[in-house]
C-alpha positions in Angstrom: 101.6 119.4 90.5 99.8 117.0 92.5 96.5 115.4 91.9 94.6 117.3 94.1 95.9 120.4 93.4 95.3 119.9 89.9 91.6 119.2 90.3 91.2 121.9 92.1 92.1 124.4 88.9 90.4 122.1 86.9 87.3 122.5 88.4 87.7 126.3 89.0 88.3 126.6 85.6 85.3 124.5 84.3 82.9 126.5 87.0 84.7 130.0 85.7 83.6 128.8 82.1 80.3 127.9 82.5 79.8 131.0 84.5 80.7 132.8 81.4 78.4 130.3 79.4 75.5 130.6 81.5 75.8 134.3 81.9 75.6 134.6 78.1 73.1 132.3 77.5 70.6 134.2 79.6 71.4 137.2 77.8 70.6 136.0 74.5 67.5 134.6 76.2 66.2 137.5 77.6 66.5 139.5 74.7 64.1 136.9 73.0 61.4 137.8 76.2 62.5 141.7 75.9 62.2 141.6 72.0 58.8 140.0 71.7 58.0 142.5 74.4 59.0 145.3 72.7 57.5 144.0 69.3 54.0 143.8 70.4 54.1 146.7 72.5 54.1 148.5 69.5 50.9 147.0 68.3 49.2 148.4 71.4 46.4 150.8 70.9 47.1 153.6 73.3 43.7 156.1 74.0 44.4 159.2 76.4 42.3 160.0 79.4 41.3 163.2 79.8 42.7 165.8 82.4 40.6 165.3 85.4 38.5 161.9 83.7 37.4 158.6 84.6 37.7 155.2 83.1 34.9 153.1 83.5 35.5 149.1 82.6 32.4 147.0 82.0 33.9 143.5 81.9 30.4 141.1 80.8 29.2 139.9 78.6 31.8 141.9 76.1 34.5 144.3 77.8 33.7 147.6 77.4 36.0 150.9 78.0 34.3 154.0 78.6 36.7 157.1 79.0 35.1 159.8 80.6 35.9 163.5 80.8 36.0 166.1 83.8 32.2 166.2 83.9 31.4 162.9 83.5 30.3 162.9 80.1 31.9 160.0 78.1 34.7 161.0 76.0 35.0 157.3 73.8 33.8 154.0 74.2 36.0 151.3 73.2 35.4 147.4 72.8 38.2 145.2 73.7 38.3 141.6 72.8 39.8 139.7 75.6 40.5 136.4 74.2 43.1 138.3 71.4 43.9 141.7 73.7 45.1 142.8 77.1 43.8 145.6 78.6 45.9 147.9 81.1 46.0 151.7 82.0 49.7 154.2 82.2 50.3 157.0 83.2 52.6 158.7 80.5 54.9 160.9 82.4 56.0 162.9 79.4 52.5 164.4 78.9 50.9 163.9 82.6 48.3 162.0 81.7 46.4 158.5 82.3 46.4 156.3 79.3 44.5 152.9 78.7 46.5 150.8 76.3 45.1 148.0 74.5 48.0 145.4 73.7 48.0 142.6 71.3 47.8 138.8 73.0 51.0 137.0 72.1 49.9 134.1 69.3 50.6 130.1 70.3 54.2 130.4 68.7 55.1 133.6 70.4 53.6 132.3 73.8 55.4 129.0 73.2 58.6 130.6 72.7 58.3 133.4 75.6 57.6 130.5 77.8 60.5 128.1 76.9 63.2 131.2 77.0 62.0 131.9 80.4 61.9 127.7 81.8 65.5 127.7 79.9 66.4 130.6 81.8 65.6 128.6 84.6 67.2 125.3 83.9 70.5 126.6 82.7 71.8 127.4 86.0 72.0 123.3 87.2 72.7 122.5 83.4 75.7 124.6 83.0 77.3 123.8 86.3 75.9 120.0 86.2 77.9 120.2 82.6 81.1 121.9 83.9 81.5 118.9 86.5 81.1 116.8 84.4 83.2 117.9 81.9 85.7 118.7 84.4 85.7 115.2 85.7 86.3 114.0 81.7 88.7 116.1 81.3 90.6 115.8 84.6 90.4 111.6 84.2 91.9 112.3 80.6 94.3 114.0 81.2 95.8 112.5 84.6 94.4 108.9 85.3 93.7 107.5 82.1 97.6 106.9 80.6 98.8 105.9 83.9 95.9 103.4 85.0 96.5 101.6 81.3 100.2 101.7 82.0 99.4 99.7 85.2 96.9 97.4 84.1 99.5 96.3 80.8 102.1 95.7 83.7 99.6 94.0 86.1 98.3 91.9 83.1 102.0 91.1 82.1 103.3 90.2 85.8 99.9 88.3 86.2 101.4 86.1 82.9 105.2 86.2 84.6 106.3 88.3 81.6 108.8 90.9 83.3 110.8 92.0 80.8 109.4 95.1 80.8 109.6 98.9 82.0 106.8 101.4 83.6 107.7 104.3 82.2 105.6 107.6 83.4 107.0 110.7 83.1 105.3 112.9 85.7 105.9 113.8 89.5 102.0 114.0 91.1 100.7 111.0 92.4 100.1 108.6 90.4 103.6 109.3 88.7 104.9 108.0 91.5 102.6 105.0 91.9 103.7 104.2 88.9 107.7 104.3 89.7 106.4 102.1 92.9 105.1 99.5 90.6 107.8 99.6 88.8 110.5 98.9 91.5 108.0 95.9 92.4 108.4 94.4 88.9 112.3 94.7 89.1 111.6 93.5 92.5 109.6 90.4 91.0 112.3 89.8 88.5 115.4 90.0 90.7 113.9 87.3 93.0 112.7 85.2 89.8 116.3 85.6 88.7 117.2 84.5 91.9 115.2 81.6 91.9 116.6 80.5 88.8 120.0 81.0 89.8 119.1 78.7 92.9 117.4 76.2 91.1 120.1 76.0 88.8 122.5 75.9 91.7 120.4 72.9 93.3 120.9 71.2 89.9 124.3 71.2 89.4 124.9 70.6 93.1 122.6 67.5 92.7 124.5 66.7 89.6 127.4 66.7 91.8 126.5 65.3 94.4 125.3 62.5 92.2 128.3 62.3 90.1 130.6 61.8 93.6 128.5 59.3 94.7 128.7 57.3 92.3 132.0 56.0 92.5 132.1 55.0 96.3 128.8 52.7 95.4 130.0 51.1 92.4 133.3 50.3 94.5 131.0 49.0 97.1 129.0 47.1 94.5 132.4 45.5 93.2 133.5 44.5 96.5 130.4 43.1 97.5 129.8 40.7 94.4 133.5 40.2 95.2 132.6 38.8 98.5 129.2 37.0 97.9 131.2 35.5 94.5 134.3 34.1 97.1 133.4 33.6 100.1 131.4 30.3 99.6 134.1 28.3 98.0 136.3 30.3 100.9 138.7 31.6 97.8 139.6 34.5 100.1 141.7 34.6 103.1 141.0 36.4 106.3 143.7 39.1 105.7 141.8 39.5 102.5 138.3 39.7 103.7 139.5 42.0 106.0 140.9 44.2 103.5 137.5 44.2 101.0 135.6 45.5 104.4 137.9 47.8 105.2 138.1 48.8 101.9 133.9 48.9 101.9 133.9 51.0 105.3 136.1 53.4 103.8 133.5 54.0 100.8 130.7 53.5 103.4 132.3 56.5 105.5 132.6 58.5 102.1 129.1 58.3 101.4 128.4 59.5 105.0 130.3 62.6 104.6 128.8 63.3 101.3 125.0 63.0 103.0 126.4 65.1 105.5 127.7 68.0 103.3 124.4 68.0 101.7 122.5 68.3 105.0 124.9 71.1 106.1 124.8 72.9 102.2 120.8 73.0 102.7 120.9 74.8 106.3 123.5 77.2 104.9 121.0 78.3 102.3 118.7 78.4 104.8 120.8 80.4 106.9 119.0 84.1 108.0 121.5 86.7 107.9 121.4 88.8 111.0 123.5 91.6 111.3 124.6 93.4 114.4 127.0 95.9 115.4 130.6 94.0 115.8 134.0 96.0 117.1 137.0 95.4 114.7 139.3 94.7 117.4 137.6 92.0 118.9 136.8 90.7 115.6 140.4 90.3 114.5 141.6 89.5 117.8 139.3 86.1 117.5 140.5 86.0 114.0 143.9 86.3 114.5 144.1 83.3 117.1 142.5 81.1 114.6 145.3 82.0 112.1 148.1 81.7 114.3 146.7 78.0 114.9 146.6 77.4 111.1 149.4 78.9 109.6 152.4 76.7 111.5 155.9 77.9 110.3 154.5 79.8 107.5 154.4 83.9 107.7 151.3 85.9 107.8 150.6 89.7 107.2 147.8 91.6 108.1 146.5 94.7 106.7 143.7 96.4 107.4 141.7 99.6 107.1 138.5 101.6 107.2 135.8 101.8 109.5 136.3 100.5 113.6 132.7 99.2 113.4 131.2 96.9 111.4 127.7 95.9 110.6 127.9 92.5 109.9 126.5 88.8 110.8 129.5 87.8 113.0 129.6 83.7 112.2 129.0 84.1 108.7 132.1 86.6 108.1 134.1 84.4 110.5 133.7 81.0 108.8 134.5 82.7 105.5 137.6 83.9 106.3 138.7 80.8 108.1 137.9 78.8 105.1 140.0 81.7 103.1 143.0 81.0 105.8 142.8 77.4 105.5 142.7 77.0 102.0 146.1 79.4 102.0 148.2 78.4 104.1 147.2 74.8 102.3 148.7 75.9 99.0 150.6 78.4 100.2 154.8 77.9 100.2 155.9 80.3 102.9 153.6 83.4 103.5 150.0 84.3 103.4 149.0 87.8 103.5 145.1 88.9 104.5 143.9 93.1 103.8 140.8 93.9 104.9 139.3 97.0 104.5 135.8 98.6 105.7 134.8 101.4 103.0 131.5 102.9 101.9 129.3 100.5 103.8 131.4 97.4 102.3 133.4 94.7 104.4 136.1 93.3 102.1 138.7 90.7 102.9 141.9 89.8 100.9 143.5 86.5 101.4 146.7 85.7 98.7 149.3 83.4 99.4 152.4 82.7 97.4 151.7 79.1 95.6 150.9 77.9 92.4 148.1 79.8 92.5 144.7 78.3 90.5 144.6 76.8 87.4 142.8 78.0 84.3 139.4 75.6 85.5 140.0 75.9 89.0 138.9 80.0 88.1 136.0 79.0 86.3 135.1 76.3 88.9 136.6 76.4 92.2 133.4 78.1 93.8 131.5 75.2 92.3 130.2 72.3 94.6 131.9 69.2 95.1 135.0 70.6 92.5 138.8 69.9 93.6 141.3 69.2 91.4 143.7 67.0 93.4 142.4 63.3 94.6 141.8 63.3 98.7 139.9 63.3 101.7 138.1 66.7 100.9 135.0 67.4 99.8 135.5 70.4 97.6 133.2 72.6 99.2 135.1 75.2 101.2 134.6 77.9 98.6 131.5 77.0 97.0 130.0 77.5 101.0 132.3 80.9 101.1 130.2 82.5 98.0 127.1 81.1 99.0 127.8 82.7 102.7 129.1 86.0 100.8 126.0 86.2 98.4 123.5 85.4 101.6 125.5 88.6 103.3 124.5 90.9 99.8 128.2 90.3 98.6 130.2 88.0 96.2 133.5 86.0 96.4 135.8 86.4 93.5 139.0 84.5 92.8 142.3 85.4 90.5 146.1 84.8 90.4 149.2 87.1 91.7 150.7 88.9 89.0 154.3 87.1 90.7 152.6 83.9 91.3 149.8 82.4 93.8 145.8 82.8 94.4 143.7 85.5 95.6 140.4 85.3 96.9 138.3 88.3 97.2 135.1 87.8 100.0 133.2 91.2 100.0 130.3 91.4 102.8 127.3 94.4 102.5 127.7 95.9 105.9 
């Protein structure tokens, strides 16, 4: 039940009891005013008038009571002390007839405590209720605010001090149940993106590290050839042909560190890269694909399979320049035939490439996504499928490689659609 709802009983039930309190409490204080009633009424002195008499009341200097009969002849006189008596007259309706009864004065204690019952009387209505809201309001925080506001201010204090190992557990449905579940997806939240800042920062460092580690061979060849050159060329030790070859040799290093600079320039704007999906027709999807291929592949075969859903939701470039670098690398290693599935299931875009080479070694699986990794010596960078996962993770999926049971490599790209 909801918070609202729930304070509602609570406060009928807090007004119900101390309706219940306050009607008792009057009772048992009006039977302290009707019992000292009752007590000194008894003490009263009671004097009959007679059938067809007169009471005559002389008030100063002392009271007087003169009961007179039918003829005016005075039947009693009676001296009442006013200070410690009350004087009043009845009519008694069992016998017909006028009384004047004389009634004890209530003492200082008696007076005192006929007084108080009756101001309590008074007060208890705004003390009871006052006390039931209040109470109510205890009793309400108690039992429904005060777990879950310590439960979030541990988890605030903890995500404050970037501990987020941690769970908000709250086992209710009202409110602040679920304000409670909302802070706890934000602390996953928190932690998912920290994890993903870690895994970026550590990304950045071993991509520094390789970038480093590549660039250090191309400038201590330039360094050799330039010492070469300032150690020769005065004493003219080296022929043209052979200056010519230590520059050329130079530019070629010199162009090596240019493409390295620019892979790192391009690496930073693909992980700046915003994904942006749209709505993209499979047809004309594959049919751009499929020209691309038919450029790459040469003599070698190519099969296409594919299945699932007509439309996609995807970002068009991103999903393109994965699977070209997936072709490319393919029909590279591939002998005779390359064969591509892609399938569109359950709000997933996944594409198949496997060709029929070597397939990868046992560190090319651990490392071929890795920046800067190749195993063979050449012109390329090593960065086709370190940008494929990086484009794959940006798109809410992963790229995953493996071998052919009969031989050659598999890459997996799956895209969140």
């Amino acid at each position: 039940m909801g918070l609202r709802p729930t304070y509602v009983v609570y406060t009928l039930t807090a007004f119900a009891a101390a309706t219940a309190l306050l009607f008792l409490l009057v009772r048992c204080l009006d039977g302290v005013r009707v019992g000292l009633y009752y007590e000194y009424k008894a003490l009263a002195a009671i004097y009959q008038v007679p059938p067809g008499g007169d009471v005559d009341i002389c008030w100063a200097p002392t009271t007087w009571v003169t009961i007179l009969d039918e003829t005016g002849r005075i039947v009693e006189n009676i001296p009442v002390d006013m200070s410690e008596n009350k004087l009043e007259q009845a009519f008694d309706t069992e016998t017909m007839a006028f009384q004047v009864v004389v009634t004890p004065a209530y003492n200082d204690t008696d007076r005192f405590l006929y007084v108080a019952a009756a101001v309590a009387q008074v007060l208890l209505v705004p003390a009871c209720y006052g006390g039931a809201a209040i109470c109510c309001a205890v009793w309400f925080y108690r039992r429904k605010l005060k777990r879950p506001l310590q439960i979030l201010d541990d988890a605030s204090a903890r995500i404050a001090a970037d501990r987020l190992d941690f769970t908000v557990a709250y086992d209710s449905r009202d409110e602040m149940g679920r304000l409670c579940a909302s802070f706890g997806k934000m602390r996953s939240a928190l932690l998912e993106n920290q994890r993903t800042t870690w895994r970026q920062m550590e990304e950045r460092g071993r991509l520094n590290a390789a970038f480093s580690h590549d660039m250090r061979t191309p400038l201590t060849v330039l360094k050799g050839h330039a010492g070469m050159l300032l150690s020769a060329l005065p004493g003219e030790a080296l022929t043209q042909e052979e200056i010519r070859e230590e520059v050329a040799t130079m530019a070629h290093h010199i162009q090596r560190l240019e493409s390295y600079v620019d892979a790192m320039t391009r690496l930073r704007r693909l992980e700046d890269l915003e994904i942006r999906r749209e709505t993209v027709d499979r047809r004309e999807f594959l049919a751009a694909l499929r020209d691309t291929a038919d450029m790459l592949r040469g003599e070698k075969e190519l099969a296409w399979e594919i299945r699932g859903d007509v439309r996609w939701r995807i970002d068009r470039q991103a999903v393109a320049q994965v699977c070209e670098n997936l072709l490319v690398n393919a029909f590279r290693h591939s002998r005779s035939a390359v064969r591509v599935k892609i399938s569109a299931e359950s709000g997933t875009l996944c594409v198949v490439v496997s060709d029929d080479g070597r397939g990868f070694s046992r560190r090319a699986l651990e490392r071929a996504a890795e920046p800067f990794y190749r195993e063979a010596s050449g012109g390329r960078m090593g960065l086709g499928l370190y940008i494929c996962r990086l484009l794959c993770e940006r798109h809410g999926g992963s790229l995953s490689l493996c071998n052919n049971a009969e031989g050659g490599a598999v890459a997996c790209a799956s895209f969140a659609m």
